[in-house]
N, C-alpha and C positions, 0 to 999 in steps of 0.2 A: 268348255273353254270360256274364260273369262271374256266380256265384251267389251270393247272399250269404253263405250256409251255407260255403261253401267257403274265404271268408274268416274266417270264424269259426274253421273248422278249422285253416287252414296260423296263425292266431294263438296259436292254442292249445297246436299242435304246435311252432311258433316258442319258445313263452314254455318251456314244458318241456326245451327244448334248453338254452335257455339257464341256467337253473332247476337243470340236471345239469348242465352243466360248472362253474357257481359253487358247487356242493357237493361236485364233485371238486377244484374248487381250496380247500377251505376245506379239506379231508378230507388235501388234502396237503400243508398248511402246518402242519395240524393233527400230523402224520408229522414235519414238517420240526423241528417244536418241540420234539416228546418227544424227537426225535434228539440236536436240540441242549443240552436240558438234560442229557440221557445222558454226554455229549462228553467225554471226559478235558479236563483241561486240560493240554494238551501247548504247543509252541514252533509248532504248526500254526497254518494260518489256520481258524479255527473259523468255526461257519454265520454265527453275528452278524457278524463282518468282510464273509465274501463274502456274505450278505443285505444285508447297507450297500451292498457295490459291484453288487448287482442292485437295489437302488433307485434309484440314479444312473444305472443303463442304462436304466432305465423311466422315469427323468421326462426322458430323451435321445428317447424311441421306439425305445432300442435291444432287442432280444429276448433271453435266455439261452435255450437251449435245457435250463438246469438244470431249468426246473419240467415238463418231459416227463417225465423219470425217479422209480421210486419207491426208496427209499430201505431196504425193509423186509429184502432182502437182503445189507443192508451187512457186513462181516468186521468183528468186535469189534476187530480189531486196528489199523482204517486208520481215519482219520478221513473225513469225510465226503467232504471235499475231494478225498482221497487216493483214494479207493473210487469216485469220476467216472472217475476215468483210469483204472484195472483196466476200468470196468464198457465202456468204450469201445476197449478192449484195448492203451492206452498205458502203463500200468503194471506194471513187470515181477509176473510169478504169485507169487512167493516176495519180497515186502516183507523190505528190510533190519528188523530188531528192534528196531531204535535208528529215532527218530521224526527224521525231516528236518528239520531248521532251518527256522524260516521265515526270509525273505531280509529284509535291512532296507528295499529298495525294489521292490515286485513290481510288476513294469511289462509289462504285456499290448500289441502290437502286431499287427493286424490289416489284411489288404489287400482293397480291395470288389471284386478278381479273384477270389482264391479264397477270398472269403469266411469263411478261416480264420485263426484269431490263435494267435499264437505265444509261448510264455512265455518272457524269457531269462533267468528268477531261477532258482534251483540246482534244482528241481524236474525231473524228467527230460524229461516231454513233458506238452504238455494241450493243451487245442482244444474249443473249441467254437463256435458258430454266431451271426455277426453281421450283420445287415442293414446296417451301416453301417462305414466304415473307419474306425475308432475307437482312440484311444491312451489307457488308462487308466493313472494312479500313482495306488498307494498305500501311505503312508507311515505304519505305526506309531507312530513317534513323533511325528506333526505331525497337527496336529487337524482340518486338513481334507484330503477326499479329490477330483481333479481325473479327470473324464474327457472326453477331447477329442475330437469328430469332425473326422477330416481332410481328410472330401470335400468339392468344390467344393459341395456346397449348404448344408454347414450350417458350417462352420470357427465353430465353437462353442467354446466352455472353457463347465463348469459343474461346481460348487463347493457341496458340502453340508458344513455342519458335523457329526461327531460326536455321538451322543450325550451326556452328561454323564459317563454310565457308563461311555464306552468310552475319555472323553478320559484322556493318562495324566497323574499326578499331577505337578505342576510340582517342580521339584528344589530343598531347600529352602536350597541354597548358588548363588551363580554357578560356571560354570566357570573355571577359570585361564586369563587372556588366551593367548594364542598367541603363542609365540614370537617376537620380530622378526626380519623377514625382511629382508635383502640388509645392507650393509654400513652402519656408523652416518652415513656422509657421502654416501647414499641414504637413508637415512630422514628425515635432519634433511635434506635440500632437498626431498622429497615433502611434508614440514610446513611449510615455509616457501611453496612453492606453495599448499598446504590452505588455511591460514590468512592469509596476506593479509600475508609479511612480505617476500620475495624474486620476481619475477616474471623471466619471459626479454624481452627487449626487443622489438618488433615481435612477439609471437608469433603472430597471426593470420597474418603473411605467413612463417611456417616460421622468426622468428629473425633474430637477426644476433649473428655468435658475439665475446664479450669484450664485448658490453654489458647491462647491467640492468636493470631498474624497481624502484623500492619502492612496496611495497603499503602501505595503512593502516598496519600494525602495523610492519613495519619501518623507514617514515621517521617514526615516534615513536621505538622505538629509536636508528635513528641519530643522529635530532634530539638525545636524550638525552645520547648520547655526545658529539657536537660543544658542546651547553649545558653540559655538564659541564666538558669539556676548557677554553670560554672564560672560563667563571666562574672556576676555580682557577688560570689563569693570568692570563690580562688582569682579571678587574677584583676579585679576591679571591687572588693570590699569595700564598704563602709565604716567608717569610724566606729570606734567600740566606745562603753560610756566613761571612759577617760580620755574621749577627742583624740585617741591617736589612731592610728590606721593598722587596721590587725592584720596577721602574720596566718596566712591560710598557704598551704603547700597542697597539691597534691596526690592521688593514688591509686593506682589499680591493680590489686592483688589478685590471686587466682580463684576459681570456685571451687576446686578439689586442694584442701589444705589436709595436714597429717592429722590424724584421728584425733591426738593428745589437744589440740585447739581445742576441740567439741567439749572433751572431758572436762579439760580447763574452767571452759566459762559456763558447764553446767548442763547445755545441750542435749549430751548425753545422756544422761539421768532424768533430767529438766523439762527438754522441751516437748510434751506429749500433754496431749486433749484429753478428758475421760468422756467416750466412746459408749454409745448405748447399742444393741442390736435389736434388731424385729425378730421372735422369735415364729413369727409367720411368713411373713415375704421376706426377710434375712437384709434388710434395707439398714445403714446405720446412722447414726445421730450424735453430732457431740451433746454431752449432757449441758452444758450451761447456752446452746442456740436450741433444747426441744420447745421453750415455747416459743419463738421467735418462728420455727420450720411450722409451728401448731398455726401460729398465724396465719401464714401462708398456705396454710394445706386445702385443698380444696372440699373436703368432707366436711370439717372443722367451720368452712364459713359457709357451707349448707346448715349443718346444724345451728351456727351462730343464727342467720336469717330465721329459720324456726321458732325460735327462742323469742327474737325479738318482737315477731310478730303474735304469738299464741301462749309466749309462754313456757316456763320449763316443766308444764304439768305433766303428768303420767299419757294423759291423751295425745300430746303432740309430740311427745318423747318417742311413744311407740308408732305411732303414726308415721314421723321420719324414720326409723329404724326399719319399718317395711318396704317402705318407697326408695329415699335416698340416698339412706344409709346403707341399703344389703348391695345398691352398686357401688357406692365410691367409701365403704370402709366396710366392707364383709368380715373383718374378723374384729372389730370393738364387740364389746361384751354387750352391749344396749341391742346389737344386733343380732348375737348368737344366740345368747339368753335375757329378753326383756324383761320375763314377769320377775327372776331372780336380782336381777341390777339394780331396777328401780326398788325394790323392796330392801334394799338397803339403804338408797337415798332419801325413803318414804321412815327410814328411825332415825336417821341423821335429823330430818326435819322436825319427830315426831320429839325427839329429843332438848330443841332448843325450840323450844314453842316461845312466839312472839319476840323472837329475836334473832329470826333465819336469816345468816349472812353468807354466801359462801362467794370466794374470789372465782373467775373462770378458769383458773386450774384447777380448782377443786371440783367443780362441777362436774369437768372433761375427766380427771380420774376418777371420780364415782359410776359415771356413765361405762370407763371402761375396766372395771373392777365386778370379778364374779363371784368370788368368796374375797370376800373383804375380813374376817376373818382367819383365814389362814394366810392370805398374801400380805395382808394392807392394801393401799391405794396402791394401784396402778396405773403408772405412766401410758399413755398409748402411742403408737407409732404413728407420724405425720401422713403418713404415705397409706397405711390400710386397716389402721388402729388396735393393730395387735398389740401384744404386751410387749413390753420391751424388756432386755437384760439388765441387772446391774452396771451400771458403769465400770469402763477398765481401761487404764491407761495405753494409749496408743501415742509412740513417739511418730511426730513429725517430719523428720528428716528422709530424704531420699538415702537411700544406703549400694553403693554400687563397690568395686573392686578393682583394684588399679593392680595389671600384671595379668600375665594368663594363669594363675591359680586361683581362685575363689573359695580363700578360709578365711579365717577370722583374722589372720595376720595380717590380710591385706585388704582388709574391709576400708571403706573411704566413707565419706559422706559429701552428697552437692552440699553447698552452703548453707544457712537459712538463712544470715542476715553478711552484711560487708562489714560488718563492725569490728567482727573479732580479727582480719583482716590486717587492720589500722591498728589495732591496739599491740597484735604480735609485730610489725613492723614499726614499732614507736620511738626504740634505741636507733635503728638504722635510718629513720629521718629525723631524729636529731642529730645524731654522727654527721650528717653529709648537709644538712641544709642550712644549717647555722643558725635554727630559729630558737627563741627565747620564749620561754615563758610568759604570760600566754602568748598558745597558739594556735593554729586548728590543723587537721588535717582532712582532705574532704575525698568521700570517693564515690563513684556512680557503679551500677555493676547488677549485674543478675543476682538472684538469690530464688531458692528451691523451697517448697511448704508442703506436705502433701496433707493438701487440705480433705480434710471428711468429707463437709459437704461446700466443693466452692460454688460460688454465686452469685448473682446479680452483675452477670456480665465480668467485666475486667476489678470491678472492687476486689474478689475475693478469689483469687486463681494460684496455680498451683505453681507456677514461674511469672517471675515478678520481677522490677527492674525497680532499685533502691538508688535514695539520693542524701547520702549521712556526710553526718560532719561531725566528728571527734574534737572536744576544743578544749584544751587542758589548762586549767590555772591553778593559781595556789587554794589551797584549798580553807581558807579563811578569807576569798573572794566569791563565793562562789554565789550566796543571795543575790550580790551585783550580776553578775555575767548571767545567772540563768534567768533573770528579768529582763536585760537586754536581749537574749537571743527569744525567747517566747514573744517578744512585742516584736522585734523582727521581724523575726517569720511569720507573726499573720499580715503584719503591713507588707511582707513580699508577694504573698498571691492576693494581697487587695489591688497591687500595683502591675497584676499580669491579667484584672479582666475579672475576679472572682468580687462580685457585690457582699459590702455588709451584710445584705440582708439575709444571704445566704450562709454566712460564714461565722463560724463562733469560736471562741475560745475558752475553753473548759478545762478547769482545775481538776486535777485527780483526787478524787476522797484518799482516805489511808489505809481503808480497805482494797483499793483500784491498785497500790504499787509494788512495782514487782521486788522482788527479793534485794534489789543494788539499790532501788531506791528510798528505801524505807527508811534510812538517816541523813537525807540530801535533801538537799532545801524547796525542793517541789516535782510536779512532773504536771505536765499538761497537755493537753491535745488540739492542734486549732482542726475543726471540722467541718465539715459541708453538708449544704440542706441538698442531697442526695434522689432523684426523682420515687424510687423505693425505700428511700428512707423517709419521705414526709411524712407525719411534721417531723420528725426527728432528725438526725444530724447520722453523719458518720464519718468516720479518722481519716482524719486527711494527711496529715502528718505532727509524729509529737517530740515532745521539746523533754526532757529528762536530766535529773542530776545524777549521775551513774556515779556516784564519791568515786573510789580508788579502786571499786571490786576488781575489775578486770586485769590492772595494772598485777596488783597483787595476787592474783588467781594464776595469771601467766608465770611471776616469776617465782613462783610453789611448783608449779608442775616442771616448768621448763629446766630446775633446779640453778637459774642466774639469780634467785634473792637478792640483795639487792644492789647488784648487778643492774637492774632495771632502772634502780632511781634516779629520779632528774639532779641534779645540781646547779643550786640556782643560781650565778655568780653575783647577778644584781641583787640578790637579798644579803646578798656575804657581805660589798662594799658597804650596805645599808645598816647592817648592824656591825659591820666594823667601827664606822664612823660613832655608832651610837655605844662604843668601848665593850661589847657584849664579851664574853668570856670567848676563848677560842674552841673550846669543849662544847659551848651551846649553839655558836655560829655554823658547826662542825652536824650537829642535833638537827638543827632548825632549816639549814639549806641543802640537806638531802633529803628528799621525799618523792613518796608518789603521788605525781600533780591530781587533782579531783576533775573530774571531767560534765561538761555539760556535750549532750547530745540533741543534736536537731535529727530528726530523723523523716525522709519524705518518701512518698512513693510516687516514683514516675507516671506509674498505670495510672495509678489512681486521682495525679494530678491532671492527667489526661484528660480522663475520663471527665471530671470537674468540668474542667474546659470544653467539652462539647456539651454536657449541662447546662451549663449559663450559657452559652454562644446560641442553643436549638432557639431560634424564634417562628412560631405560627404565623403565616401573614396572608391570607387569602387575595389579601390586592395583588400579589406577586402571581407573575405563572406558574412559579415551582410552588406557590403557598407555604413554601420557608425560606429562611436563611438564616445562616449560620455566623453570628454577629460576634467572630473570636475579637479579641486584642488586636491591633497591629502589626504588635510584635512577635504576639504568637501565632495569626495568621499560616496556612500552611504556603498560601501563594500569596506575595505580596500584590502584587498587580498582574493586569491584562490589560493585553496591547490587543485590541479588536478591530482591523482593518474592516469598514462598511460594506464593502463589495469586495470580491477575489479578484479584481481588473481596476482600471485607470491609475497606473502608478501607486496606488494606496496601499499593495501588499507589501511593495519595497519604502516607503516611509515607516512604516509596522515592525519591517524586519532591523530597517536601522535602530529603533529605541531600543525592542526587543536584544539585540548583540550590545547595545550601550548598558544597559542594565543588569543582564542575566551575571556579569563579573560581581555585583556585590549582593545583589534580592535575588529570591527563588519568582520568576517572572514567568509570564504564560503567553504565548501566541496563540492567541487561536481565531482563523481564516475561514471554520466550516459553518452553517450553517444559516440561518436569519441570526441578526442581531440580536434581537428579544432571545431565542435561546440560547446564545453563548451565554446571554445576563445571566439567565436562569439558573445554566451551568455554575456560575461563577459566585451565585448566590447562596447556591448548596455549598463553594466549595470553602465559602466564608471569606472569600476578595475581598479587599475594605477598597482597591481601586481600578477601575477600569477605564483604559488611555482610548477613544474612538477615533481612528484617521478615518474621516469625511470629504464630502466634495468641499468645507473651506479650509479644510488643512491643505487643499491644491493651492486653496488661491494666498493665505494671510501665514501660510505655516503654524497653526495651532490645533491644538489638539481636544478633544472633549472628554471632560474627565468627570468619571458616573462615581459618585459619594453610594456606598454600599448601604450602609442604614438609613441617609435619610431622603435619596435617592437623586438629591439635586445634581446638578451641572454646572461646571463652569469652564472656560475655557482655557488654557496652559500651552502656552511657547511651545515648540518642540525641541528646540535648545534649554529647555527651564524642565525639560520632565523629570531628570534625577535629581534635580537639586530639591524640587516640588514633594519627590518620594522622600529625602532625606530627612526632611522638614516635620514629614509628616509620621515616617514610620519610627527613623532616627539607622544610625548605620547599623551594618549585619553584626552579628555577634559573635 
């Protein structure tokens, strides 16, 4: 039988034990302190650091085995830290003189095998004793410190903040945004994707290549550019260059027209690429872009780097062809068979001694030519440098079938351009609109391409959005009119944001025109310095004299001959006066008018538009902004109340409801102000309205200038007049 005494005793004996060891632990904290105020202050982890990361192993249940040891024979010369690994004989006996760096990220990793953790910051060795498989960071510069167990019982993260004193002083500048990374026609589509102005089609199912989506912010853009482009032609024109004000009507026809269209104007027959194949990876190439796809191939500017640096000798030819070439072109002929390839480059050379020239197509065909002899030179393929096919016509048009039968009866085709549109509806908007000679007729509308290979983003896709304008005169007018419309239209997208510098206007040689224009008085193209096209230029939209083909094309097939002709009535009066015979007046004022065509593409003018607009700016939070026109702007203004409370959201919403009836306007209440800027920065805002604490007291507002960032302050009664001033009214 237990005694009671005896419990009295082992409680006693109990309470004393423990009585001494919390007086040897006070005794040696009490050690730990005087150590640490001791401490030089060196680049070391001093006791407060590692006491911080043995608080976070104690509120884990993890153990250090640091409070076993006492401290009192530490070496003046080591720190505390340091003098653990001597005293555990990890520390070499002769310490360098110079103090260790502390690391900027000391990260301990620990296995619950052998229960011992491993340092792999610059420190030589350390160790000590964990009950638990535990990953600690700790980071000096960042305020708090993270220790994680990784055993199946506890997969824990747990996270203390710093003391006050320990945290380090915040830095009284921002740092300098970071460089931008990858090329500017990768940055500006990662922003376009970011913000909600270009999207990939179908992208949930992996894509479908050459067509697009517009997000929010892009089909207001583009919207802008089509209301712009309809206003100053069709229903607000300019003076033509006899000072009078042109006659512009007009039109939107369908994209499924009857077959006999196509044939008409040639399409049919006509409109097809000659088409090359890989006779290895089965990959195809129009034949007049293989060098242009060669450019851009990735083999092609491995071998080019080669060349430039060693040479196109035999040694550095075969050299690539084992390394770089058997992965990124396995079937060129330099690859398959080296010693046979070059031994026919090696009599080309050997042939024109001291006056070896060859251009780099020729090069790349000899490289991929294996009997040169029986083939010729062969072409290679961009993609894996096999030999390519002959070229073979491949028409362009999309071809689908209207009805539930699918033969040839009822074969259809989508469009490929709005032209022919305009031209089959030319009797029935003269019948009805009463317009004279000249005149134009204009029309915006889809059209269908099925591109080989499309590219470069929205330039070259397979559905496309056209902006034509048909404009018919007498056709011993027509040097005048097509010189006035070509200086037009490049002075039109000089006037929506697109810099000279960027922009050109380029006469077509006589080899460049197409079949209608090869007896008409010019064709030109105004073009843009394209991010993938530098230095060069690409079609922006072009300006052509199409004589009478189309007119005449129509009324052969349609069987109206001339049926279609215009009649001029003002040329009648004109040679009536001048007594002309009534036989030649009869001759002379029926005809089919000669036509100039402006021709644009929406996509493409688009696209232009976020080219010029992408600006790099690292002073800015977002490190860009999108610096469009005003008028082409996707959001005119933001109304940016300063705080979501003190009356300021209801002054916001009053401008906001005053304005949103003519501008496409933005509220927007979330966040810090610096990032709504941001926002608004990406989204090419040219203004943003701030209600502040003195719009409480004076009624005015703070209005943030997009590019050059100033400020100045505006009435809240004066904001839309201030936008109208600035932007000019909607369109």
């Amino acid at each position: 039988m237990f005694h009671p005494t005896a419990s009295i005793t082992l409680f006693v004996a109990l309470s004393a034990f423990v009585l001494f060891v919390f007086n040897g632990l006070l005794s040696l904290l009490n050690n730990l302190s005087l150590c640490a105020k001791n401490e030089r202050q060196t680049p070391h982890m001093g006791w407060q650091q590692f006491e911080y990361l043995g608080r976070i192993l104690k509120k884990t249940r993890v153990h250090l085995s640091i409070f076993e040891y006492s401290l009192k024979k530490r070496p003046s010369n080591l720190s505390i830290f340091d003098w653990r690994y001597q005293k555990r004989g990890f520390w070499p006996k002769n310490p360098p003189t110079t103090p260790t760096p502390h690391p900027k990220n000391l990260t301990f990793h620990a296995t619950r095998q052998s229960r011992l953790a491993r340092c792999n910051s610059s420190f030589p060795h350390s160790a000590f004793r964990i009950s638990h498989s535990l990953q600690i960071r700790y980071t000096p510069q960042s305020s708090p410190a993270l220790a994680q167990c990784q055993c199946a019982v506890c997969r824990a993260t747990f996270s203390r903040k710093r003391p006050m004193s320990e945290q380090p002083q915040k830095p009284q500048q921002k740092p300098a945004a970071a460089a931008p990374q990858g090329s500017k026609m990768d940055r500006l589509v990662a922003l376009c994707k970011r913000r909600g102005f270009i999207f990939q089609s179908s992208e949930i199912y992996g894509g479908i290549n050459g067509f697009w989506d517009y997000g929010p912010l892009g089909v207001e853009l583009k919207r802008n550019l089509k209301d712009a482009w309809w206003h100053d032609i069709v229903r607000a024109p300019e003076t033509g260059p006899n000072n009078e004000f042109l006659e512009m009507v007009g039109l939107d026809s369908t994209i499924i027209t009857h077959p006999k269209v196509w044939v008409a104007s040639g399409h049919a027959a006509n409109f097809a690429d000659l088409i090359s194949m890989c006779k290895r990876c089965q990959k195809m190439t129009r034949v007049d872009q293989w060098w242009s796809n060669m450019l851009h191939s990735d083999w092609y500017k491995s071998l080019q780097g080669v060349i430039a640096i060693d040479g196109a000798n035999p040694d550095s030819l075969t050299r690539w062809a084992r390394r770089e070439g058997k992965k990124s072109a396995p079937n060129i002929a330099l690859v398959r068979n080296p010693d046979v390839t070059l031994r026919w480059l090696a009599e080309y050379v050997a042939a024109h001694p001291g006056s070896f020239e060859m251009s780099p197509q020729e090069l790349v065909c000899y490289l991929a030519t294996e009997q040169l002899a029986a083939t010729g030179l062969q072409k290679p393929c961009p993609n894996c440098g096999g030999e390519l096919t002959e070229g073979k016509p491949f028409n362009l048009m999309f071809e689908s079938h209207a009805g539930p039968v699918q033969d040839e009866a009822n074969k259809v085709y989508l469009r490929p351009e709005t032209a022919q549109g305009i031209f089959v509806n030319f009797r029935n908007v003269v019948d009805t609109s009463r317009v004279k000679v000249p005149f134009g007729i204009a029309q915006q509308g889809k059209a269908f391409r099925n591109e080989v290979t499309p590219r470069n983003y929205t330039f070259r896709s397979r559905e496309f959005e056209q902006m034509e304008i048909e404009f018919f005169i007498r056709p011993d007018t027509a040097p005048e009119w097509y010189k006035f419309w070509r200086d037009s239209r490049f002075k039109w997208w000089q006037s929506i944001g697109l810099t000279s510098g960027n922009l050109q206007l380029r006469e077509h040689d006589k080899d460049e025109l197409a079949h209608y224009a090869k007896e008409g008085a010019g064709t030109s193209d105004i073009e843009y310095k394209f991010p993938f096209t530098d230095p060069g230029f690409g079609e922006l939209e072009g300006v052509a004299h199409r004589t009478d083909f189309d007119l005449r094309q129509h009324a052969q097939h349609s069987g109206l001959g001339d049926k279609l002709k215009y009649f001029d009535q003002d040329l009648q009066v004109k040679l009536m006066a001048e007594g002309v015979a009534k036989e030649e007046i009869d001759k002379r004022c029926k005809y089919f008018p000669h036509v100039i065509e402006p021709s644009a593409g929406a996509d493409r003018g688009t696209l232009a538009l976020l080219c010029e607009a992408y600006t790099d700016d690292p002073s800015r939070p977002s490190g860009v902004v999108m610096k469009f026109h005003p008028r082409m702007a996707p959001i005119k203004a933001a109304i940016l109340p300063l705080v979501d409370k003190d009356g300021m959201p209801e002054i916001a919403t009053k401008i906001y409801n005053d304005l949103r009836n003519t501008w496409n306007v933005q509220l927007d209440v979330k966040q810090s102000i610096g990032k709504r800027y941001a926002r608004m920065d990406e989204a090419g805002t040219p203004f943003c309205f701030t209600i502040d604490s003195q719009t409480l007291q004076d009624q005015t507002v703070t209005v943030r200038h997009r590019d050059t960032l100033q400020q100045e302050r505006v009435n809240v009664s004066n904001v839309r007049q201030y936008l109208a001033e600035k932007i000019g009214p909607a369109t």
